[in-house]
C-alpha positions as CSV (number, residue, x, y, z in Angstrom):
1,X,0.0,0.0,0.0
2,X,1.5,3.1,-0.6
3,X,1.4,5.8,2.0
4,X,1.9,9.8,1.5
5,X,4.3,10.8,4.4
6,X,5.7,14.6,5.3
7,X,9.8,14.0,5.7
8,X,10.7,15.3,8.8
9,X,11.7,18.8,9.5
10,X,11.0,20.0,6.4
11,X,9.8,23.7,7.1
12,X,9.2,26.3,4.1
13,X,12.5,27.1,2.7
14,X,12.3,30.6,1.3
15,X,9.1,30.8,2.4
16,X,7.6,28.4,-0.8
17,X,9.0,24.8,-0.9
18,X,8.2,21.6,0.5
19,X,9.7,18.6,0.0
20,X,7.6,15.5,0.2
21,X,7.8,11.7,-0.3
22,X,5.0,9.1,-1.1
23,X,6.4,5.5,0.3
24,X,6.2,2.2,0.2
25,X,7.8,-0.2,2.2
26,X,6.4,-3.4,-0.2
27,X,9.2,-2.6,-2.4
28,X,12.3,-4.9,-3.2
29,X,15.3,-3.8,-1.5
30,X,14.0,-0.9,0.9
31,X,11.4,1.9,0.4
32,X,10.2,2.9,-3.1
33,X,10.4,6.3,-2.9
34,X,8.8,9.4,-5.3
35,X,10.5,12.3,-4.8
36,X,8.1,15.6,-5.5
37,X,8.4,19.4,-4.9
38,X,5.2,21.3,-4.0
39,X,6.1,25.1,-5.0
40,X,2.9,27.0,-3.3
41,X,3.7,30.5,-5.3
42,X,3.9,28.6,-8.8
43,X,3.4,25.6,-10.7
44,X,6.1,23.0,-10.8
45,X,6.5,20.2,-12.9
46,X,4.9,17.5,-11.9
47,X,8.2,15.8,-11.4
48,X,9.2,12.5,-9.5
49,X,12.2,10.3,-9.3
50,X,11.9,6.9,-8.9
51,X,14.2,5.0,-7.0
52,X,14.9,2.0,-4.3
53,X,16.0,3.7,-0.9
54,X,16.7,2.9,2.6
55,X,14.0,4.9,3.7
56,X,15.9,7.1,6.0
57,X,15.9,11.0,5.5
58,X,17.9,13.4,7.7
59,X,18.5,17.1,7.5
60,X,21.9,18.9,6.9
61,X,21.7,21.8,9.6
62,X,24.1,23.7,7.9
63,X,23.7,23.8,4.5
64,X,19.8,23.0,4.3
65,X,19.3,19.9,2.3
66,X,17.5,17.0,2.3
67,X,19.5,13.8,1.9
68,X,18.1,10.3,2.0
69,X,20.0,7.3,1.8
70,X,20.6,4.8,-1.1
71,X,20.5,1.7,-0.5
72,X,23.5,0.5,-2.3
73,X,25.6,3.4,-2.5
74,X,25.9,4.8,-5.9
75,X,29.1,6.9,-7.5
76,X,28.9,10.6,-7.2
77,X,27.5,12.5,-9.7
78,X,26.6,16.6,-10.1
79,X,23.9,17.2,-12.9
80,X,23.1,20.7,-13.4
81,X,19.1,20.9,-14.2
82,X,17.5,23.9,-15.4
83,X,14.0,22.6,-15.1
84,X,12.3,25.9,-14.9
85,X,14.3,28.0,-17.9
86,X,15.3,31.0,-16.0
87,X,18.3,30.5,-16.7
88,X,20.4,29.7,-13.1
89,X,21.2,26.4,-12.8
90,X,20.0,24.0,-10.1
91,X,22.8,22.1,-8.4
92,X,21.9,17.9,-7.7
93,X,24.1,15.6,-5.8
94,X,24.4,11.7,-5.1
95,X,27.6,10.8,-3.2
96,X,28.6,8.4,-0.8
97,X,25.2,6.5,-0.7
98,X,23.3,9.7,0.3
99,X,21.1,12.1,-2.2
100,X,21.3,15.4,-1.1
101,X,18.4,17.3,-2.9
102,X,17.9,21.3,-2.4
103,X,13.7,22.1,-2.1
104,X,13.7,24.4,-4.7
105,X,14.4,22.4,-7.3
106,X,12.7,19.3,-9.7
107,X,14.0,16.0,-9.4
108,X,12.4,15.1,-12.9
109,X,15.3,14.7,-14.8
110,X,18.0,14.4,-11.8
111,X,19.1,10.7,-12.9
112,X,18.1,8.0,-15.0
113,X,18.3,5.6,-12.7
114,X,17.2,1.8,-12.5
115,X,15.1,1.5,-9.3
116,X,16.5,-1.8,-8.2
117,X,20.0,-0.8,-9.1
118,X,20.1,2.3,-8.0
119,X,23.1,3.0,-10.3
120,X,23.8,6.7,-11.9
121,X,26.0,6.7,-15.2
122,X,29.2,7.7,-14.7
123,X,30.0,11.3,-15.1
124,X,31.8,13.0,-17.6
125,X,34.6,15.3,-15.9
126,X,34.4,19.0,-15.9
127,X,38.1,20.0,-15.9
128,X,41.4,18.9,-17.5
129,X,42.0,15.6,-16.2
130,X,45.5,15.4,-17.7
131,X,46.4,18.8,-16.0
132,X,48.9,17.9,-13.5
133,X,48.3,21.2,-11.3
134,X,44.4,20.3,-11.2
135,X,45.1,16.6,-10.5
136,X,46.9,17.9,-7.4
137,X,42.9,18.4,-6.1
138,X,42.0,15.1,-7.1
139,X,39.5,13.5,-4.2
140,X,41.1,15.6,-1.8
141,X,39.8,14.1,1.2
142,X,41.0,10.5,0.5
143,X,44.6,11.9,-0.3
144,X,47.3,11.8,2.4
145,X,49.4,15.4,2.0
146,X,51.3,15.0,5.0
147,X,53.0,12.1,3.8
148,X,53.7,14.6,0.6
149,X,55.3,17.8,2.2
150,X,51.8,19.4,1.9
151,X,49.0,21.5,3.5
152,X,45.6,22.1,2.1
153,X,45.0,25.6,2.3
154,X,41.0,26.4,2.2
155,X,39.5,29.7,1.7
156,X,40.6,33.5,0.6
157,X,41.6,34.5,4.9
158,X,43.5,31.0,5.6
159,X,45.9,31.5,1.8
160,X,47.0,35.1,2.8
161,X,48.0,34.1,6.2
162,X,49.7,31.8,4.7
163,X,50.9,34.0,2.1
164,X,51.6,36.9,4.7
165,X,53.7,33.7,6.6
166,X,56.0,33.1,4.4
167,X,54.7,29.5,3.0
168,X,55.5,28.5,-0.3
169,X,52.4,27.9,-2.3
170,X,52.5,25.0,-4.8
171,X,49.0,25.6,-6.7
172,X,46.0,27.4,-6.4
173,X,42.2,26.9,-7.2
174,X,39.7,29.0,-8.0
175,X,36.1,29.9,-9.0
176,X,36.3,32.5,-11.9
177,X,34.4,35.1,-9.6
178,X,37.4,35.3,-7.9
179,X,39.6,34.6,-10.6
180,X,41.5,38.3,-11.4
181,X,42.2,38.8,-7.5
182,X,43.8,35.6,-7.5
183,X,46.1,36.5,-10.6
184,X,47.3,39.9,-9.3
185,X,47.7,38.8,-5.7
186,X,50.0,36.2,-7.3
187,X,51.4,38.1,-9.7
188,X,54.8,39.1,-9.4
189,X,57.7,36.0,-10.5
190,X,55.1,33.8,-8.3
191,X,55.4,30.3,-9.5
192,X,51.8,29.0,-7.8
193,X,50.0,27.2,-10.4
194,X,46.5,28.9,-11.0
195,X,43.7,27.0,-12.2
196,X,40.2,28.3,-12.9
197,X,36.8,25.9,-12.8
198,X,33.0,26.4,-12.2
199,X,32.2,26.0,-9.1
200,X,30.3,22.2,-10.0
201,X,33.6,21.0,-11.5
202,X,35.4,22.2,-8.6
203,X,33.1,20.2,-6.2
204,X,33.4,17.4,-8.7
205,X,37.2,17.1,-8.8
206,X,37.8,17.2,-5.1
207,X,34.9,14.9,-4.2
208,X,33.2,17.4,-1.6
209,X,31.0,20.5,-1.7
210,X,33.1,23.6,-1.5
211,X,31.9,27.0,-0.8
212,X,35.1,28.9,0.0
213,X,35.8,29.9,-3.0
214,X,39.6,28.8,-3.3
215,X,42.0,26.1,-2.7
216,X,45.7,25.9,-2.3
217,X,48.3,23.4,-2.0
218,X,51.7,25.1,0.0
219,X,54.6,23.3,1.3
220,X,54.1,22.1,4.8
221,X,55.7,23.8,7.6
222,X,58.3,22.1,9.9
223,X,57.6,21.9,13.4
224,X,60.5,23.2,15.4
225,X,61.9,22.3,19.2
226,X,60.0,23.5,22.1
227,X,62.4,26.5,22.7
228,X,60.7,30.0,24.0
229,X,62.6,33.0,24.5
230,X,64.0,34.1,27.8
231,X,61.4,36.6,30.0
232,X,62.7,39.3,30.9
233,X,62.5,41.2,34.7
234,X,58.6,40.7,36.0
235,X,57.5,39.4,32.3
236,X,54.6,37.2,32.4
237,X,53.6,34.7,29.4
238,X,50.5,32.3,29.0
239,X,51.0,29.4,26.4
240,X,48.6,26.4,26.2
241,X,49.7,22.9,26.1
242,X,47.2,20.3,24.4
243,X,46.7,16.2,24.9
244,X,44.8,14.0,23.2
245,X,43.3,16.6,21.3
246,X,41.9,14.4,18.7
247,X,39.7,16.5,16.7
248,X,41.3,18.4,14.0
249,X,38.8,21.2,14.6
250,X,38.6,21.8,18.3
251,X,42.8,21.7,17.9
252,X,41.8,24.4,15.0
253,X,39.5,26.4,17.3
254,X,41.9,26.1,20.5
255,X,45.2,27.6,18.2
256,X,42.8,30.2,17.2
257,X,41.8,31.4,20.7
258,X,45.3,31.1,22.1
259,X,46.3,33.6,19.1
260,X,43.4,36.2,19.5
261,X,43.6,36.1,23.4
262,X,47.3,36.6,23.5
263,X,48.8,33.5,23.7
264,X,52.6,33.1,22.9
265,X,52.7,29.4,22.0
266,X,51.0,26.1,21.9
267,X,52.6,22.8,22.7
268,X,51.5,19.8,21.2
269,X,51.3,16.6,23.4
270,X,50.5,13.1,22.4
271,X,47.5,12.3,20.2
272,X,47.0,15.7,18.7
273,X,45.5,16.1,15.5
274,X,47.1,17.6,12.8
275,X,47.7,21.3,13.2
276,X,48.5,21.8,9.4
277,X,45.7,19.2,8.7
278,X,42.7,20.7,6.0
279,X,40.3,20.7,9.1
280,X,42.3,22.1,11.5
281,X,43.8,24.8,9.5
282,X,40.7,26.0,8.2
283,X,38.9,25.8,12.0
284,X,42.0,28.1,13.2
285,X,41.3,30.6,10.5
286,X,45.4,30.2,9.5
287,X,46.3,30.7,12.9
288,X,48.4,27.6,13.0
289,X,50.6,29.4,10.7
290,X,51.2,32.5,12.7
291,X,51.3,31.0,16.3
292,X,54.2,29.3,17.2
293,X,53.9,25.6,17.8
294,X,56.0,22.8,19.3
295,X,55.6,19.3,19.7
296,X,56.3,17.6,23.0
297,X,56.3,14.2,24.7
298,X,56.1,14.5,27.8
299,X,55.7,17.5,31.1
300,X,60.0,16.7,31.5
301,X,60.0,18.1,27.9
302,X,57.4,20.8,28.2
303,X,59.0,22.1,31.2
304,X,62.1,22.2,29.3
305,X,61.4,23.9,26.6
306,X,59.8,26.6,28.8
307,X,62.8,26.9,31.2
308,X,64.8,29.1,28.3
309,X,68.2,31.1,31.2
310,X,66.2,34.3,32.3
311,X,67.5,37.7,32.4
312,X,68.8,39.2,34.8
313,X,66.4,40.6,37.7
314,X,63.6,38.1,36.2
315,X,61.1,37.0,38.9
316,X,60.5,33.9,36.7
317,X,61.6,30.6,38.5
318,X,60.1,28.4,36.4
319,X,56.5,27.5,34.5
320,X,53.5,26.7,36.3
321,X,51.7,24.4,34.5
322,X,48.0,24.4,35.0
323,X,45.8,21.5,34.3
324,X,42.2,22.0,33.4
325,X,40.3,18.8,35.0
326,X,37.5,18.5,37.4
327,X,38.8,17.6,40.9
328,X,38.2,19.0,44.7
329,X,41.2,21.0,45.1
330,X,40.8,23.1,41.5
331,X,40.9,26.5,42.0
332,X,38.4,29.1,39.9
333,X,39.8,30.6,37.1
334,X,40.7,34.0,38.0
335,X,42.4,32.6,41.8
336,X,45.4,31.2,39.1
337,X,48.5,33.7,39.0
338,X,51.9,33.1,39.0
339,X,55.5,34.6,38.0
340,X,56.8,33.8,34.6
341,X,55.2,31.3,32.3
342,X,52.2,29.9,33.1
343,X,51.0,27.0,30.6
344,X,47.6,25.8,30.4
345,X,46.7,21.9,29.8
346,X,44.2,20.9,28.1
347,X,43.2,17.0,27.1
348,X,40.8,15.1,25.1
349,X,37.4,16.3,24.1
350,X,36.3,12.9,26.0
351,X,37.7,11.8,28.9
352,X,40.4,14.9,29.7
353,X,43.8,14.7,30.8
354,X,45.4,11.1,32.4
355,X,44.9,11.5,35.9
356,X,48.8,11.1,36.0
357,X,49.5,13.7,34.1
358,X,47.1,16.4,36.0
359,X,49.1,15.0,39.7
360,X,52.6,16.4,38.0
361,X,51.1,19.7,37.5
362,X,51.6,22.5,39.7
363,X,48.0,23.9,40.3
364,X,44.6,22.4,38.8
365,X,41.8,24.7,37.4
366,X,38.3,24.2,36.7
367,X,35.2,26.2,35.4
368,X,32.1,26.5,38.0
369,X,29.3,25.0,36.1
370,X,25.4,25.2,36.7
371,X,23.9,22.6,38.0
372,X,23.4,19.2,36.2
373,X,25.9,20.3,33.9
374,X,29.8,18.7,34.0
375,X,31.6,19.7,31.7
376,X,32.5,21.9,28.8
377,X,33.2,21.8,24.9
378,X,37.1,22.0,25.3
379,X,37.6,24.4,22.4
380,X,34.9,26.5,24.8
381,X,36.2,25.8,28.1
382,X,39.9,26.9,26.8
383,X,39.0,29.9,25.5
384,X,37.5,30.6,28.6
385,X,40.3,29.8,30.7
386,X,43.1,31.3,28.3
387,X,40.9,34.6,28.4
388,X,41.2,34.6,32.4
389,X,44.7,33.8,32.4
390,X,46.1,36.2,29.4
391,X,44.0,38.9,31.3
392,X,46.4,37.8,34.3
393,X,49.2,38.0,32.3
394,X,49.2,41.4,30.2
395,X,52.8,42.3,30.0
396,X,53.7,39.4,27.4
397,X,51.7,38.4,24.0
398,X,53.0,36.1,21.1
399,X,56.6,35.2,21.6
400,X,58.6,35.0,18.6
C-alpha cells in the first residue's frame, strides 16, 4: 500500500518549498520512494524520481538539504538541471550513498536511474584531467598530503595568512568570480600554479562541496623544538599545552583562541591532531601558521622547553603548569596567577587529561558550572580559561 508521508523537519525554505515523499515499504530492497516538490507560489513540474531507498531521510543543519539514503551506494555525480528555464542552474548531488536534494528544485530529470540498481552513469569530468596542477585536487579528502610535504589551504583568509607567513604555495584553485584577484595577488615572478573551474567542476574534482571559493596546495611547515625565548624582569607569558586533542577542529579552534587572546605558544602533546591538517587549518582561520607551535612528549620536555636562562632581575623561577580537570582541590579561574610562564593543559574532548599527568602539575583549574551540567566543549572551556589567564598575564603576548 503506498502511504503519503511529510519528511521530517522539512519547514518552508524561502518561504515556498516543501519537499515531500509518497512510500512504500512493499518494495524490493528498501522503500520505493517518489520524490516531489510542492512550490505553493507557482506551478512546478509534476516531477518524480523513482528509485529503491533505505528509507531514512535526515536534515543537513548547515547547509539546508535534504538527503536520504541509497541503499547500495551509488558513484557521485553533479547534474546541473534547469528545469524551470530561467536561466540559473540548479545544483543535484548523489555521493557516498546519500542524495542530497535542495527544495527548490525538480527532481524530474536528476538521474536515470534503475530503481533496483540504484546506479547513476558515470560522469563526464568537468576540468582537464591530464592537468597535473588540477590533478593535485584530485578527491582531496582521501589523499594523504602530509605524507607529501603538503598542506591544504581552504578559503581566501587562511591562503593570505599563509601568504603573509612566508609559505611556499604550490597551486592554487579558484572559481572564476574570484579569478582576477587571485592573478594579481600572485602576480609578481610567483610560481603557484593557478587553475580556474566552475564552481560544480570544482566540487566534482575534489569529491566534496566547497563553498570557499579557493584552494591551495603550500609546502608544509616544519615543526620546530619546544624553545621559547627568555622573559625578561617581572614578564609574564600564558601558552597552552594540548593532549589527546583528537579533533582536528577543536585543535583548530583552540590555536585560534590562544592567538586572538594573547597567547605566545602552543605545545602539542601526544595524540593531537594535525595542526597543518585541512580541518584544523581551516577551523584556526590560519592561525596555525602565525602562532608558534611545538611538539612535546612528555611534562619533562614541556618544562624544558619553557625553562629558556632568564634575564637578569627576572622574577621567573620556572613555569607553572596548570591542568584544566575536574577535581576537589581546583581552583576558579581568576584565583590562578603566577610569575613567569604559566602554561595551560588541556586533554581530550572525552575523557580529559590522564589523571597522571594532572598530579605532576603545579595547580589544577576548573570552570564553575550550573547545575546538572559537568563539563564543557574544550575548544569552549579553553578559550574561557586562556581569556582569564592572558587577562592575568598582560605584559607578554605572542613570543617570537
Amino acid at each position: 500500500m503506498i502511504t503519503t508521508e511529510l519528511l521530517e523537519g522539512l519547514p518552508a525554505v524561502g518561504g515556498s518549498q516543501y519537499l515531500m515523499a509518497l512510500a512504500s515499504q512493499d518494495s524490493p530492497g528498501g522503500f520505493e520512494v517518489f520524490l516531489v516538490i510542492v512550490d505553493q507560489q507557482e506551478s512546478a513540474p509534476a516531477g518524480l524520481l523513482l528509485g529503491v531507498y533505505s528509507g531514512h531521510c535526515r536534515i543537513d543543519p548547515f547547509s539546508g538539504w535534504r538527503q536520504i539514503k541509497v541503499a547500495s551506494p551509488a558513484q557521485s555525480i553533479a547534474v546541473d538541471d534547469d528545469w524551470r528555464n530561467d536561466g540559473v542552474e540548479k545544483n543535484w548531488r548523489l555521493a557516498s550513498g546519500w542524495i542530497a536534494c535542495r527544495p527548490a528544485v525538480s527532481p524530474a530529470t536528476l538521474l536515470t536511474m534503475n530503481p533496483i540498481q540504484g546506479s547513476p552513469a558515470a560522469p563526464v569530468p568537468d576540468f582537464d584531467a591530464s592537468d597535473p596542477a588540477v590533478c593535485l585536487f584530485a578527491k582531496l579528502r582521501d589523499r594523504d598530503y602530509a605524507s607529501q610535504g603538503w598542506c591544504v589551504l581552504e578559503g581566501r583568509i587562511v591562503i593570505e595568512k599563509a601568504l603573509a607567513s612566508g609559505l611556499e604555495l604550490v597551486a592554487l584553485l579558484t572559481v572564476p568570480a574570484d579569478a582576477d584577484y587571485w592573478r594579481q595577488r600572485l602576480a609578481g615572478g610567483s610560481d603557484v600554479a593557478l587553475r580556474v573551474l566552475a564552481r560544480p567542476a570544482m566540487e566534482q574534482l575534489v569529491g566534496f562541496a566547497f563553498h570557499r571559493g579557493a584552494l591551495a596546495l603550500a609546502r608544509r611547515p616544519a615543526l620546530g623544538p619546544a624553545c621559547l625565548p627568555a622573559l625578561g624582569p617581572k614578564d609574564r607569558r600564558v601558552s597552552l599545552a594540548l593532549w589527546q586533542v583528537g579533533d582536528p577542529d577543536n585543535l583548530g579552534a583552540l590555536i585560534r583562541s590562544a592567538a586572538a587572546l594573547g597567547g605566545a605558544a602552543v605545545f602539542l602533546g601526544p595524540g593531537c591532531a594535525d595542526p597543518y591538517g585541512r580541518k584544523a587549518l581551516r577551523a584556526s582561520m590560519g592561525c596555525t601558521l602565525s602562532l608558534p607551535l611545538y611538539p612535546v612528549v612528555d611534562l619533562a620536555g614541556l618544562r624544558a622547553g619553557l625553562t629558556a636562562p632568564a634575564a637578569v632581575g627576572s622574577v621567573a623561577t620556572g613555569p607553572r603548569l596548570v591542568a584544566a580537570a575536574l577535581s576537589p582541590v581546583a581552583l576558579q579561574p581568576g584565583q590562578v596567577v603566577s610569575a613567569g610562564d604559566t602554561v595551560l593543559l588541556l586533554g581530550n574532548e572525552g575523557w580529559g587529561l590522564p589523571p597522571e599527568l594532572v598530579t605532576q602539575c603545579d595547580a589544577v583549574v576548573c570552570i564553575p558550572m550550573a547545575s546538572g551540567v559537568d563539563s564543557l566543549n574544550v575548544a569552549a572551556a579553553g578559550a574561557i580559561l586562556l581569556w582569564e589567564l592572558c587577562q592575568a598575564h598582560p605584559a607578554k603576548n605572542h613570543a617570537g
